[in-house]
PDB file with one MODEL, atoms N, CA, C and O in Angstrom:
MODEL        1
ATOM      1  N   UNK A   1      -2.967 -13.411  -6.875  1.00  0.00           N
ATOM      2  CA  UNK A   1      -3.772 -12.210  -6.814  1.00  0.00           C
ATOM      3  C   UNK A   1      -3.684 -11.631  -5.407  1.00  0.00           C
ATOM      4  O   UNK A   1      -4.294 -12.171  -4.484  1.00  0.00           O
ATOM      5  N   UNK A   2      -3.071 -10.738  -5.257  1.00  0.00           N
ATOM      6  CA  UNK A   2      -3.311  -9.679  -3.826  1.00  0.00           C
ATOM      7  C   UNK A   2      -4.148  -9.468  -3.466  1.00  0.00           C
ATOM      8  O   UNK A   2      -4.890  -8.948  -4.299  1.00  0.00           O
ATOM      9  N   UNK A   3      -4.735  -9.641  -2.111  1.00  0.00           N
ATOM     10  CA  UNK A   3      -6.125  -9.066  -2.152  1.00  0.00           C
ATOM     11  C   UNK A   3      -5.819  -8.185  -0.878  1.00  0.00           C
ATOM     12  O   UNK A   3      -5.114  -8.734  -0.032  1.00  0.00           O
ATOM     13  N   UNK A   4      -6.288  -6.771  -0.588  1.00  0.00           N
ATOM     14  CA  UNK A   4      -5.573  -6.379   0.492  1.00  0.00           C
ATOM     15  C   UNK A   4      -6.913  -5.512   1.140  1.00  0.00           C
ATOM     16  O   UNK A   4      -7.694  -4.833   0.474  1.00  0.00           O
ATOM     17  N   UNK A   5      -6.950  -5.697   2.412  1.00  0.00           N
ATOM     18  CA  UNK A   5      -8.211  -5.395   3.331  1.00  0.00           C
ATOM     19  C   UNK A   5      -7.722  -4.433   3.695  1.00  0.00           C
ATOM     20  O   UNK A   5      -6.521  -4.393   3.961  1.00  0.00           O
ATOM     21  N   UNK A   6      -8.800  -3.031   3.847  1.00  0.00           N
ATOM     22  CA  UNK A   6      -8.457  -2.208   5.003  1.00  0.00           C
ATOM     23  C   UNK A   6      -9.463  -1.775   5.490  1.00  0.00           C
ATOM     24  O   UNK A   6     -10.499  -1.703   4.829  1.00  0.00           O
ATOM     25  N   UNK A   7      -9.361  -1.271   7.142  1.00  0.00           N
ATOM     26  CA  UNK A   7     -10.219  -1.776   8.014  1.00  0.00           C
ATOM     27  C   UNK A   7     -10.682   0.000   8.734  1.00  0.00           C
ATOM     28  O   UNK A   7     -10.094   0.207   9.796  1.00  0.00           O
ATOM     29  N   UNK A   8     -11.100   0.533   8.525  1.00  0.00           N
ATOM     30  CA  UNK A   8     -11.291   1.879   9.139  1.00  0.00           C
ATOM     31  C   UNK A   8     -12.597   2.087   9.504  1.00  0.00           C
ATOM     32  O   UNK A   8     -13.558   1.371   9.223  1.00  0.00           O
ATOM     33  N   UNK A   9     -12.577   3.915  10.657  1.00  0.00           N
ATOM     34  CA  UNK A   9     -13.494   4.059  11.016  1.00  0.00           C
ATOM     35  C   UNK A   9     -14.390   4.554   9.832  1.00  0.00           C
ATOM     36  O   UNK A   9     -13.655   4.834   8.885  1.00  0.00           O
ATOM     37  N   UNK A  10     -15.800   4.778   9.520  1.00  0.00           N
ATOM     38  CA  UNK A  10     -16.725   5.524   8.704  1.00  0.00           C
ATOM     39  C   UNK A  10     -16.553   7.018   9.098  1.00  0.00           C
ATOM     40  O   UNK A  10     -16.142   7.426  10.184  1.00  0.00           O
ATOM     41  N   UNK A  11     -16.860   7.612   8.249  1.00  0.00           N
ATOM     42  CA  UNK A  11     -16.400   8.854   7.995  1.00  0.00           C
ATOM     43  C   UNK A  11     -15.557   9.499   6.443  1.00  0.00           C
ATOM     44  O   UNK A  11     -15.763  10.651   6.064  1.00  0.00           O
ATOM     45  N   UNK A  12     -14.868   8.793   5.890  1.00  0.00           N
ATOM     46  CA  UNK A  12     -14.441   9.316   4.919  1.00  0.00           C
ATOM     47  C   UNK A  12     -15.290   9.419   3.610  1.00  0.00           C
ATOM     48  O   UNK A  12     -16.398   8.883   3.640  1.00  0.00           O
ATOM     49  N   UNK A  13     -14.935   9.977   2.594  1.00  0.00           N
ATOM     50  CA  UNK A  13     -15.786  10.497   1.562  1.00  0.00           C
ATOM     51  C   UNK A  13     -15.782   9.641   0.505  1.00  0.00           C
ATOM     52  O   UNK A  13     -14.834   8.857   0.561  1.00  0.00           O
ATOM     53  N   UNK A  14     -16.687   9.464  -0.696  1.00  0.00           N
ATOM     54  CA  UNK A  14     -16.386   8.264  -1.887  1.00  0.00           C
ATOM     55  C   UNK A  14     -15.240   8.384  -2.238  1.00  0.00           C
ATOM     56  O   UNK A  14     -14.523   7.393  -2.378  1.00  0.00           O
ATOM     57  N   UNK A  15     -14.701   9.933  -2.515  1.00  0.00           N
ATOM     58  CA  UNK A  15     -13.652  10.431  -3.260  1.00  0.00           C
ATOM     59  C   UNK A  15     -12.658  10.075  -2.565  1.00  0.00           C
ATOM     60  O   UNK A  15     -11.867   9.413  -3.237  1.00  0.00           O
ATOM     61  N   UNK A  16     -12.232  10.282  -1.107  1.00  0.00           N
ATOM     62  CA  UNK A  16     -11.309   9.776  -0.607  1.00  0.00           C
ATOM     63  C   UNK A  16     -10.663   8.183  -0.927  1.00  0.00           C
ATOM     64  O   UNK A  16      -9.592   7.718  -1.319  1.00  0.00           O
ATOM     65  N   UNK A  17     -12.065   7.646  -0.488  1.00  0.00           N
ATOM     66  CA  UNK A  17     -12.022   6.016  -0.901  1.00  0.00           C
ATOM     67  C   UNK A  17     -11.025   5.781  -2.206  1.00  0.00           C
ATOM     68  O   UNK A  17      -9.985   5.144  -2.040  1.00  0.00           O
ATOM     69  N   UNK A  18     -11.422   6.385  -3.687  1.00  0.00           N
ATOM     70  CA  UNK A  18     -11.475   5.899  -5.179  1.00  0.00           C
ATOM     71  C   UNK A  18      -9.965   6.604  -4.700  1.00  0.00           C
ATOM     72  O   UNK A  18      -9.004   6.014  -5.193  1.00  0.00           O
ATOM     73  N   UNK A  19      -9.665   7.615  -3.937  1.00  0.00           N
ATOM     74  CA  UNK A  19      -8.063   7.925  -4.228  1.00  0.00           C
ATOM     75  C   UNK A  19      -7.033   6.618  -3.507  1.00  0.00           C
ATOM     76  O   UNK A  19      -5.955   6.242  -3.968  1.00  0.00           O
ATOM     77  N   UNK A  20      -7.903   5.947  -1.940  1.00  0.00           N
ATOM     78  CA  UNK A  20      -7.137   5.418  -1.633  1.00  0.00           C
ATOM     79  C   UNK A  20      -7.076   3.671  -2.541  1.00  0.00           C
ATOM     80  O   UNK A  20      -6.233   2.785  -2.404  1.00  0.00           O
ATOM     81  N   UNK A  21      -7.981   3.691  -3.194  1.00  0.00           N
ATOM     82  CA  UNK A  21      -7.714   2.090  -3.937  1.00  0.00           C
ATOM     83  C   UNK A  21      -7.049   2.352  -5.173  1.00  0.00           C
ATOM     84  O   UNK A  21      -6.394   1.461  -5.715  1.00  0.00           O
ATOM     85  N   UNK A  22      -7.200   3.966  -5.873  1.00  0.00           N
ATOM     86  CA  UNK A  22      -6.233   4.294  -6.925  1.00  0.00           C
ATOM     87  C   UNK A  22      -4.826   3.523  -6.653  1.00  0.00           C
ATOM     88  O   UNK A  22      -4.432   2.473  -7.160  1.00  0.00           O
ATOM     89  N   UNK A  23      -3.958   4.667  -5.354  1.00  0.00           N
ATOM     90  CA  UNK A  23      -3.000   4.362  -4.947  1.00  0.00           C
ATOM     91  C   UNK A  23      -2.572   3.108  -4.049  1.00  0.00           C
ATOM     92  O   UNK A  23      -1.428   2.850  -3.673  1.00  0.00           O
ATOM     93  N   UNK A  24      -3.540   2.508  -3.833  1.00  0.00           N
ATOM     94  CA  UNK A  24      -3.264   0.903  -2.870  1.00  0.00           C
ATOM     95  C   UNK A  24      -2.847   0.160  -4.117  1.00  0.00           C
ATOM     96  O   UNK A  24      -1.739  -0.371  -4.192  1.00  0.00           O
ATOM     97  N   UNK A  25      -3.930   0.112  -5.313  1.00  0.00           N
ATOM     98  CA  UNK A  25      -3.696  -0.752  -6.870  1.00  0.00           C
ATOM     99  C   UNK A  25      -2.393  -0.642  -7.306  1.00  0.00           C
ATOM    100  O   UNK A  25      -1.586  -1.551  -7.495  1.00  0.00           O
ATOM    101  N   UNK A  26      -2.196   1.036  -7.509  1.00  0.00           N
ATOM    102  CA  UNK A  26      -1.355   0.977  -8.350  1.00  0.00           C
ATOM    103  C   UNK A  26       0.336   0.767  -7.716  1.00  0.00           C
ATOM    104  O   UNK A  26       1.417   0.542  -8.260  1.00  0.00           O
ATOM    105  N   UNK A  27      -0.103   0.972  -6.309  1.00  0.00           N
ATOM    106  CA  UNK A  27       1.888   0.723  -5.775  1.00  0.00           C
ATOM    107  C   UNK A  27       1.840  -0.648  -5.023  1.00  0.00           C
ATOM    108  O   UNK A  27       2.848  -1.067  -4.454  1.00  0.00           O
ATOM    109  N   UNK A  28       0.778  -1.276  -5.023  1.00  0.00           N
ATOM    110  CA  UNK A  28       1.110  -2.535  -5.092  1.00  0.00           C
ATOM    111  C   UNK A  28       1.487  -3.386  -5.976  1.00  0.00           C
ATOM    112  O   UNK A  28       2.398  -4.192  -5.789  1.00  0.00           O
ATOM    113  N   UNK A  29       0.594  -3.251  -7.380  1.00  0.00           N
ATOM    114  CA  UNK A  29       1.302  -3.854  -8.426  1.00  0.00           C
ATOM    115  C   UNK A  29       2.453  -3.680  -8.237  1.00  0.00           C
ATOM    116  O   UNK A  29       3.173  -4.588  -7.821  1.00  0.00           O
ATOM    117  N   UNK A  30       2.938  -2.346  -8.526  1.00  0.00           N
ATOM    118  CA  UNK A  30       4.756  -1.975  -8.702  1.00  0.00           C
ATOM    119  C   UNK A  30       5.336  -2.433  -8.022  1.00  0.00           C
ATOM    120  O   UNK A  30       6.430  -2.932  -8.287  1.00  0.00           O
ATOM    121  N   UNK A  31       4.757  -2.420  -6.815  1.00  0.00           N
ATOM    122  CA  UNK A  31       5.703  -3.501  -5.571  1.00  0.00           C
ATOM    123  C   UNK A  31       6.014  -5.274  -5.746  1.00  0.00           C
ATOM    124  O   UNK A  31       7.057  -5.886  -5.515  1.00  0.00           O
ATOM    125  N   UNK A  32       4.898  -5.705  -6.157  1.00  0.00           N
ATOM    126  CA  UNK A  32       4.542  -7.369  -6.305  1.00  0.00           C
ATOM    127  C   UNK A  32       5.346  -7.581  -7.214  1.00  0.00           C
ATOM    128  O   UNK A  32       6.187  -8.466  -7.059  1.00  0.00           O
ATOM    129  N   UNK A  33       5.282  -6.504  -8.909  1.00  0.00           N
ATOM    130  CA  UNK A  33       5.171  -6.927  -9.862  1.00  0.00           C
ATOM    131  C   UNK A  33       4.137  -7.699 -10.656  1.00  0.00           C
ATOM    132  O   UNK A  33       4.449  -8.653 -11.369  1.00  0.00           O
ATOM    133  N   UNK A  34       2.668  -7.180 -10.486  1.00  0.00           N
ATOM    134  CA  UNK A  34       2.054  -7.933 -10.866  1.00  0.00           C
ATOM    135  C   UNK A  34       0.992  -6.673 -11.347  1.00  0.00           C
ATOM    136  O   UNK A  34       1.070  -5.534 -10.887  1.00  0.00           O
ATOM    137  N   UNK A  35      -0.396  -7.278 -12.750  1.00  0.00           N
ATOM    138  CA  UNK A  35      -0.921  -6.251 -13.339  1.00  0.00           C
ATOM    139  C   UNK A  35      -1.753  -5.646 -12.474  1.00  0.00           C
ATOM    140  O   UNK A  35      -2.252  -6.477 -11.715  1.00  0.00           O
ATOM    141  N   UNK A  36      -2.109  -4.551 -12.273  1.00  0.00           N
ATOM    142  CA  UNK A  36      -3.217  -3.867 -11.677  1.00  0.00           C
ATOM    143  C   UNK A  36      -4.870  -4.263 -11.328  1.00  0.00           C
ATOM    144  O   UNK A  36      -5.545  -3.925 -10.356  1.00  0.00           O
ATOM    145  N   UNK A  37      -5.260  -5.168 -12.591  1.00  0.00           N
ATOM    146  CA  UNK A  37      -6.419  -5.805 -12.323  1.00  0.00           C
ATOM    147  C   UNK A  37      -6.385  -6.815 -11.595  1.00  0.00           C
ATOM    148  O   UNK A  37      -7.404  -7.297 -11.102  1.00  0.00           O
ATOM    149  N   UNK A  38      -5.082  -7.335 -11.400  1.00  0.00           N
ATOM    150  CA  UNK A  38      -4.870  -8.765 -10.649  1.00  0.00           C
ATOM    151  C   UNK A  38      -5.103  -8.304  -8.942  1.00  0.00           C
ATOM    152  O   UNK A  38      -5.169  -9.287  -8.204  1.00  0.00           O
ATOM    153  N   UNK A  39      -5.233  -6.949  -8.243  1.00  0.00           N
ATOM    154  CA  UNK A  39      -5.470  -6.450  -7.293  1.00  0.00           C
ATOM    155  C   UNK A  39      -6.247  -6.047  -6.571  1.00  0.00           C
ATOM    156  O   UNK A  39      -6.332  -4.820  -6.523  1.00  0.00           O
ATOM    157  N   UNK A  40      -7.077  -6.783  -5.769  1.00  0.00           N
ATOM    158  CA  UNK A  40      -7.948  -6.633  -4.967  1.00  0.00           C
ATOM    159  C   UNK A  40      -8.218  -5.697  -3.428  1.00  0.00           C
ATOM    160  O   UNK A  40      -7.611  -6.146  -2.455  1.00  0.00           O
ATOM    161  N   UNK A  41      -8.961  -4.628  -3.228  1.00  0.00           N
ATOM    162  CA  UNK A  41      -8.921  -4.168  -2.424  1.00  0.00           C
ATOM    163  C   UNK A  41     -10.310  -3.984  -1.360  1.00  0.00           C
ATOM    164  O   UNK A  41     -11.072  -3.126  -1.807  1.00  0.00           O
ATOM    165  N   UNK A  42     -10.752  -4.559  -0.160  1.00  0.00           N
ATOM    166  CA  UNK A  42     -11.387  -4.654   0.320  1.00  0.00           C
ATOM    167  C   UNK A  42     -11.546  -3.659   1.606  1.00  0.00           C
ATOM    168  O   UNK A  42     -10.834  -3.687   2.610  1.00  0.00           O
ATOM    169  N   UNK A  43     -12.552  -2.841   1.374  1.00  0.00           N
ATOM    170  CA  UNK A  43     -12.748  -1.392   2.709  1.00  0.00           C
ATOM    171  C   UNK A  43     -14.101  -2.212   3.600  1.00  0.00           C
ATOM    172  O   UNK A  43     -15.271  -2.472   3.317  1.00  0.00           O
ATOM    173  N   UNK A  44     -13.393  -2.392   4.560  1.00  0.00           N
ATOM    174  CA  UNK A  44     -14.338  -2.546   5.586  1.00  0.00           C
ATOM    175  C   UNK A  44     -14.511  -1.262   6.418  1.00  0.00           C
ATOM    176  O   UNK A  44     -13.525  -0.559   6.638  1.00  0.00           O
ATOM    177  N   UNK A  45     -15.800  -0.910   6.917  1.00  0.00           N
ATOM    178  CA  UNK A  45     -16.112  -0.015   7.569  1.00  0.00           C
ATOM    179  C   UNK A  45     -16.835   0.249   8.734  1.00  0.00           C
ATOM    180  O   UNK A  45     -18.059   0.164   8.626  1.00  0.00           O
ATOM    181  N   UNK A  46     -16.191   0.663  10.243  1.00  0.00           N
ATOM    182  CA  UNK A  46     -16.922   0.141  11.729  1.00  0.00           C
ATOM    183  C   UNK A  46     -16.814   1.711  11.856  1.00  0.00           C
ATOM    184  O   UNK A  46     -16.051   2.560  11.395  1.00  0.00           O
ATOM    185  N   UNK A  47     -18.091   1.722  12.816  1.00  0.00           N
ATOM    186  CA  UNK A  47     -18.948   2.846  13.541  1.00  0.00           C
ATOM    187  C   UNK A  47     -18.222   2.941  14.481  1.00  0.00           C
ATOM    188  O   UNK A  47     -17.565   1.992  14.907  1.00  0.00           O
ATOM    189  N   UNK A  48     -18.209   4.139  14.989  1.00  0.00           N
ATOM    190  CA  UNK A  48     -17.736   4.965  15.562  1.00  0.00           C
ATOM    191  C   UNK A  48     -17.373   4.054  17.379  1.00  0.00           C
ATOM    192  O   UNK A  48     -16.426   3.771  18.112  1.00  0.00           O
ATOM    193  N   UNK A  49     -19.210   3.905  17.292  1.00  0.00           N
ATOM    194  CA  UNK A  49     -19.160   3.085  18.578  1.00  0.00           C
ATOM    195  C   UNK A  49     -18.714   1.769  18.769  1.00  0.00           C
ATOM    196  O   UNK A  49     -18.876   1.197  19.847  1.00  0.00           O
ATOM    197  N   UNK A  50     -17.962   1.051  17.451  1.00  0.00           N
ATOM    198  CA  UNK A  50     -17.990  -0.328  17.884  1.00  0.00           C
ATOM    199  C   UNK A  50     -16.229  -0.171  17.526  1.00  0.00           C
ATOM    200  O   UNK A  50     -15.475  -1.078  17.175  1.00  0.00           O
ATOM    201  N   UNK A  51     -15.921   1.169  17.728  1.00  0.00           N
ATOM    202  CA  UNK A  51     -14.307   1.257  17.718  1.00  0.00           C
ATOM    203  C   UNK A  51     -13.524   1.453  19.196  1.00  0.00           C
ATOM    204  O   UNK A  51     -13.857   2.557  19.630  1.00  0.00           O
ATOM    205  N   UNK A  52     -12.994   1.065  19.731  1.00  0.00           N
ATOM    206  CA  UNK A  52     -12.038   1.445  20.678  1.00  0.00           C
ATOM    207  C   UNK A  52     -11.061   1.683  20.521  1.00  0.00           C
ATOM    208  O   UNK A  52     -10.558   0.939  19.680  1.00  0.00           O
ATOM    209  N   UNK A  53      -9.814   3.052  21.256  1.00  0.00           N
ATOM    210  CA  UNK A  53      -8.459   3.157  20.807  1.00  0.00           C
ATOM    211  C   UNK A  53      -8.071   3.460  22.426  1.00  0.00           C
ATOM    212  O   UNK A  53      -8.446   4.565  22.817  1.00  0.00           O
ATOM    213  N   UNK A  54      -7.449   2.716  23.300  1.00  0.00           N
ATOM    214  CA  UNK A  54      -6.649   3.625  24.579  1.00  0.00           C
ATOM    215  C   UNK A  54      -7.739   3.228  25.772  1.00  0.00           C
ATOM    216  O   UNK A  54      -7.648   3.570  26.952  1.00  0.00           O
ATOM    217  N   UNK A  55      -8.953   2.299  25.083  1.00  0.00           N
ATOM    218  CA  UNK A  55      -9.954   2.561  26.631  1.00  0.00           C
ATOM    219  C   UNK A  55     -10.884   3.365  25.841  1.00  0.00           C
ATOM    220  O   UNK A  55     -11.964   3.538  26.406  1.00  0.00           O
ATOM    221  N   UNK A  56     -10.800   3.734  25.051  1.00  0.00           N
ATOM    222  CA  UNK A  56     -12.154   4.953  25.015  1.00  0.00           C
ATOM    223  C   UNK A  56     -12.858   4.364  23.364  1.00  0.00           C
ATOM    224  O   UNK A  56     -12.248   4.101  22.327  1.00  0.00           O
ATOM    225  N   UNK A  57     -14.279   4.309  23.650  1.00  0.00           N
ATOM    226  CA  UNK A  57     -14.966   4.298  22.466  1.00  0.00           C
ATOM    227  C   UNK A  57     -14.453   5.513  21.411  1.00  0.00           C
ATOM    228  O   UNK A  57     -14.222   6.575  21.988  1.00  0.00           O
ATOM    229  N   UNK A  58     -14.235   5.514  19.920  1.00  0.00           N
ATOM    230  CA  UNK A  58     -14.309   6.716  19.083  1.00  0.00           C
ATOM    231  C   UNK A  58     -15.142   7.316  19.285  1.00  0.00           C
ATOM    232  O   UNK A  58     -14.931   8.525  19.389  1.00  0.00           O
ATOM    233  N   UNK A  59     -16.624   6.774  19.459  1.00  0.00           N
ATOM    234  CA  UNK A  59     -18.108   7.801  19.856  1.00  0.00           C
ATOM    235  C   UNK A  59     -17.555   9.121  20.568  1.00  0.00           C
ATOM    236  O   UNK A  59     -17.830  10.292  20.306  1.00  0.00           O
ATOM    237  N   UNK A  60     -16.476   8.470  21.791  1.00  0.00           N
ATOM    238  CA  UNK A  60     -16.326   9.591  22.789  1.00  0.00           C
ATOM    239  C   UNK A  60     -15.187   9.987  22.757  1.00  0.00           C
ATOM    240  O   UNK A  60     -14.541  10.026  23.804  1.00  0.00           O
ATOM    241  N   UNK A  61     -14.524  10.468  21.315  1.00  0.00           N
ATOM    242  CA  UNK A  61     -13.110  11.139  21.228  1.00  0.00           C
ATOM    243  C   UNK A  61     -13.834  12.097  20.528  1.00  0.00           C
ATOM    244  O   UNK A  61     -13.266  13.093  20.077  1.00  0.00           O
TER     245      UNK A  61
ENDMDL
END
């Protein structure tokens, strides 16, 4: 069973979400070869302030 994490800032929309586990499910199966329910997808989600990219908090981009 695949289980595949992804790790982003908060901000995106439900709808965004349901499109990105649509397409994580379904082209991973195709990739693995394996059924769609067998695919696990896990959204973790960090605040703005507990992100850093370059030195700089996201708060302050």
């Amino acid at each position: 069973m695949p289980v595949i994490q992804v790790t982003m800032s908060q901000g995106r929309t439900v709808e965004q979400k349901r499109e990105l586990v649509k397409v994580l499910t379904r082209e991973s199966a195709r990739i693995l070869v394996t059924k769609e329910d067998a695919v696990r997808i896990l959204i973790y989600e960090v605040s703005k302030e507990n992100w850093g990219n370059a030195g700089v908090l996201g708060l302050d981009t």
